[in-house]
C-alpha positions as CSV (number, residue, x, y, z in Angstrom):
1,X,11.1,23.6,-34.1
2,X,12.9,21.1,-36.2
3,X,16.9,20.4,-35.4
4,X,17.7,21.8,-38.8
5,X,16.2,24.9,-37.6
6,X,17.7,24.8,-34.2
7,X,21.1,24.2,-36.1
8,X,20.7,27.0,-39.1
9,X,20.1,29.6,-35.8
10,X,22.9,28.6,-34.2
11,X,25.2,29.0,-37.5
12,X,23.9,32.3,-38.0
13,X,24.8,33.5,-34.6
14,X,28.2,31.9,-34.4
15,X,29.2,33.7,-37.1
16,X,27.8,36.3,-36.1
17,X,29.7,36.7,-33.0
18,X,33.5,35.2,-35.1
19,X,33.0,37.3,-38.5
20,X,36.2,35.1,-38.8
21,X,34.5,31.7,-40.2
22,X,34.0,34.0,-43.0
23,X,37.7,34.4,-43.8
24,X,37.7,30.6,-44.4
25,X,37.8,30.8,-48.2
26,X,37.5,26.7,-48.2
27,X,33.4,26.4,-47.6
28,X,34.1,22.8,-46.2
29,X,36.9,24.1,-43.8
30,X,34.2,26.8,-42.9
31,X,31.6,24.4,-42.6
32,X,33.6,21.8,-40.9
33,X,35.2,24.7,-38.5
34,X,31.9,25.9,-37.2
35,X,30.6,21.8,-36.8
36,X,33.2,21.8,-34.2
37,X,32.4,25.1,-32.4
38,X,28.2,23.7,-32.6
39,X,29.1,20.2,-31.1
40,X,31.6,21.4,-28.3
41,X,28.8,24.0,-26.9
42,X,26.3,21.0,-27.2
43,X,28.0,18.9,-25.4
44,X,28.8,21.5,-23.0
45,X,25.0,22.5,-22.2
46,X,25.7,26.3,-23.6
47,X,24.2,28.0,-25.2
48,X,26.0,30.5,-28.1
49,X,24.7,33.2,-26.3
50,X,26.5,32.1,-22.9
51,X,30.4,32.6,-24.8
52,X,30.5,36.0,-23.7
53,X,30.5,35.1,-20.2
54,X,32.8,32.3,-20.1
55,X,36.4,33.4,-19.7
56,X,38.9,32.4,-21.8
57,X,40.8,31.2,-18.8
58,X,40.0,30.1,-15.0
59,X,44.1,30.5,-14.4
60,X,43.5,35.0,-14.1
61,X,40.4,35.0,-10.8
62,X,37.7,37.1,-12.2
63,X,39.1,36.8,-16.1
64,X,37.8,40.0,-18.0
65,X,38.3,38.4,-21.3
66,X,35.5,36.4,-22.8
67,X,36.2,33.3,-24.9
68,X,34.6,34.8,-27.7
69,X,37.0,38.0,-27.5
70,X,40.2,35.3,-27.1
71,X,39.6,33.6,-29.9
72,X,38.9,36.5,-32.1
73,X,42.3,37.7,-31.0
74,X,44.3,35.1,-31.4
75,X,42.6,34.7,-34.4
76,X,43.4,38.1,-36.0
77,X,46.7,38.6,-33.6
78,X,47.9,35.5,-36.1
79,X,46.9,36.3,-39.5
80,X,48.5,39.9,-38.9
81,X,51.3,38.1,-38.1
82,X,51.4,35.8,-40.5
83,X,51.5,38.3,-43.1
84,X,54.7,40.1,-41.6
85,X,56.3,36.8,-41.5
86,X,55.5,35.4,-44.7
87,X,56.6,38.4,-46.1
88,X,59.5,39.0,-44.9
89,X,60.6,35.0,-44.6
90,X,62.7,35.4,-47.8
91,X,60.0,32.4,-49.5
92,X,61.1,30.1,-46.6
93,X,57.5,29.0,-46.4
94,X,53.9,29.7,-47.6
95,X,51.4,30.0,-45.0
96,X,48.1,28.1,-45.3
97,X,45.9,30.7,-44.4
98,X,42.6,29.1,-44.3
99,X,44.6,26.1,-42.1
100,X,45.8,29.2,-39.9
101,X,42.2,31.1,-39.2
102,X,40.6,27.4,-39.2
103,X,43.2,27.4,-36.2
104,X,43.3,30.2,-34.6
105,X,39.2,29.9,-34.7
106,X,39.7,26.5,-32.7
107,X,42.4,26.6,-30.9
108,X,40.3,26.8,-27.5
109,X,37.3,25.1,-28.4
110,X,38.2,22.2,-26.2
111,X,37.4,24.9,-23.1
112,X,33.7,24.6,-24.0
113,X,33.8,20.9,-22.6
114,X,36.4,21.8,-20.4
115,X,34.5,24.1,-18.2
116,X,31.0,23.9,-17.2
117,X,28.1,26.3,-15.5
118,X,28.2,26.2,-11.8
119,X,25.8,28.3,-9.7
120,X,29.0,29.6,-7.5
121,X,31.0,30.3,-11.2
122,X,31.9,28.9,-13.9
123,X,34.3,26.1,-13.4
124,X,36.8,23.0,-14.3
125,X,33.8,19.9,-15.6
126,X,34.4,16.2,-14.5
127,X,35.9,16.0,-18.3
128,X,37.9,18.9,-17.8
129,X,39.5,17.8,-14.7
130,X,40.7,14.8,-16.4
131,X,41.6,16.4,-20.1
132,X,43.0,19.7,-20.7
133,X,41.5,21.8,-24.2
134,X,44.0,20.5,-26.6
135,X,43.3,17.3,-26.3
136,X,39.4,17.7,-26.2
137,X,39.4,20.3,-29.1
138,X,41.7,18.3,-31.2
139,X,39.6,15.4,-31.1
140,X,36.4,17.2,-31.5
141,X,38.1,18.4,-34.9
142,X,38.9,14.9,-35.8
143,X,35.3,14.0,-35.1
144,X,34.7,16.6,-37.8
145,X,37.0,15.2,-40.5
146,X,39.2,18.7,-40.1
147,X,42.5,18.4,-42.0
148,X,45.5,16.9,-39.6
149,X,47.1,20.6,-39.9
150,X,44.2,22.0,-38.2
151,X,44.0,19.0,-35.2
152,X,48.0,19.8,-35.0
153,X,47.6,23.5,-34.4
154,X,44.6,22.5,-31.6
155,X,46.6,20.1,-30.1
156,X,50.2,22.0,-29.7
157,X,49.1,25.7,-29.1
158,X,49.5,25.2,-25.4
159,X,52.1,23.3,-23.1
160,X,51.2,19.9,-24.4
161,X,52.9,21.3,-27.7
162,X,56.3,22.4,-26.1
163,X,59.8,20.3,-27.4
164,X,57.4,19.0,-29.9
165,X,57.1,19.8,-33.9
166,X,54.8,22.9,-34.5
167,X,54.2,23.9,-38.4
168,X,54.6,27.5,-39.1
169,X,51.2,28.2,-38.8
170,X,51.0,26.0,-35.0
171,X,54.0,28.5,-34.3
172,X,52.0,31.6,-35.0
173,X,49.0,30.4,-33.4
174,X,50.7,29.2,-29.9
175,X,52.7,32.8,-30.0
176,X,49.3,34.7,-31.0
177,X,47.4,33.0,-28.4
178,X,50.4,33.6,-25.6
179,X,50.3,37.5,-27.1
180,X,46.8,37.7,-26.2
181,X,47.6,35.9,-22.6
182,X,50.5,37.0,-20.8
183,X,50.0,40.7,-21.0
184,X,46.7,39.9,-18.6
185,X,48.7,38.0,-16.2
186,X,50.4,41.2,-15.8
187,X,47.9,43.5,-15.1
C-alpha cells in the first residue's frame, strides 16, 4: 500500500469520526486542519481508530469522555455559542467561524503527543511530561501553515492562556472547552 493510500484512509476516517472538518467552508483550512490531526496521531503511534479510547483528560481517574467526543463538544458547545453571542453583541464583533471550528477542532490535538499507550493505561509521554497540549498543538498547527488565529486559539484555551489576550473566538473556545470539563469534575 502506497503512503498516499495510507493517508486518503486516514482522511476518510477522521472525518468520519469529526463530521466537523466539514463545516470548514475554507478547503485549505479544512485540509490544513485535518494535516494537523494526521501528523499528531503519527507521531503519537495511534492509530485513528485508538481516539475513542483515549480520554480527553488523565486529570478525572477512569475519564468516561473520549477525546473524539471532547473535541466534538467543544467544537459544537462553541459555534452554538458563538451564534448567541454574535447575535446579540450589538455588531461589537464578527466571528470568524471557519477560524472558530478550525479551533475548536484543535484545540486538544496537542494530547495526541501528550499522552501515549502504556500496557497499565494510557498515560503522560516523555514529551508530555515536559510540554503541556497547547504548546504542542500550537506548534503542530504552525508546522501546518494554519492561520496565527487558529495557533492563538490552540495555544490560550487552557491555563497557559489566562491574564493573557484571547480573541473572541479564543474566548468561546477556552469557555466551550471548560463547559464540556468542569461539569465532569463534579460528577
Amino acid at each position: 500500500m502506497t503512503q498516499s493510500y495510507w493517508r486518503k484512509f486516514m482522511r476518510e476516517q477522521l472525518v468520519k469520526i469529526f463530521p466537523e472538518f466539514d463545516l470548514i467552508k475554507d478547503e485549505a483550512l479544512r485540509e490544513k486542519t485535518i494535516a494537523v490531526w494526521e501528523e499528531a496521531i503519527q507521531r503519537g503511534g495511534w492509530k485513528v481508530s485508538d481516539l475513542e479510547r483515549i480520554p480527553f483528560t488523565l486529570l478525572i481517574p477512569d475519564c468516561k469522555v473520549n477525546i473524539v467526543d471532547h473535541t466534538r463538544g467543544v467544537t459544537q458547545t462553541a459555534l452554538e455559542a458563538a451564534r448567541v453571542v454574535e447575535k446579540f453583541n450589538g455588531g461589537a464583533y464578527k466571528i470568524d467561524y471557519d477560524m472558530l471550528i478550525s479551533g475548536g477542532l484543535l484545540h486538544d490535538v496537542g494530547k495526541i503527543v501528550e499522552y501515549e499507550d502504556h500496557p497499565q493505561a494510557i498515560r503522560k509521554s516523555p514529551m508530555g511530561k515536559l510540554l503541556r497540549h497547547p504548546f504542542s498543538g500550537a506548534g503542530l498547527a504552525m508546522k501546518h501553515d494554519l492561520p496565527d488565529k487558529v495557533v492563538h486559539m490552540i495555544a490560550v484555551h487552557a491555563k497557559e492562556g489566562d491574564g493573557g489576550y484571547r480573541c473572541p473566538e479564543a474566548v468561546i473556545v477556552h469557555h466551550a472547552d471548560f463547559m464540556n470539563f468542569e461539569p465532569l469534575k463534579m460528577g
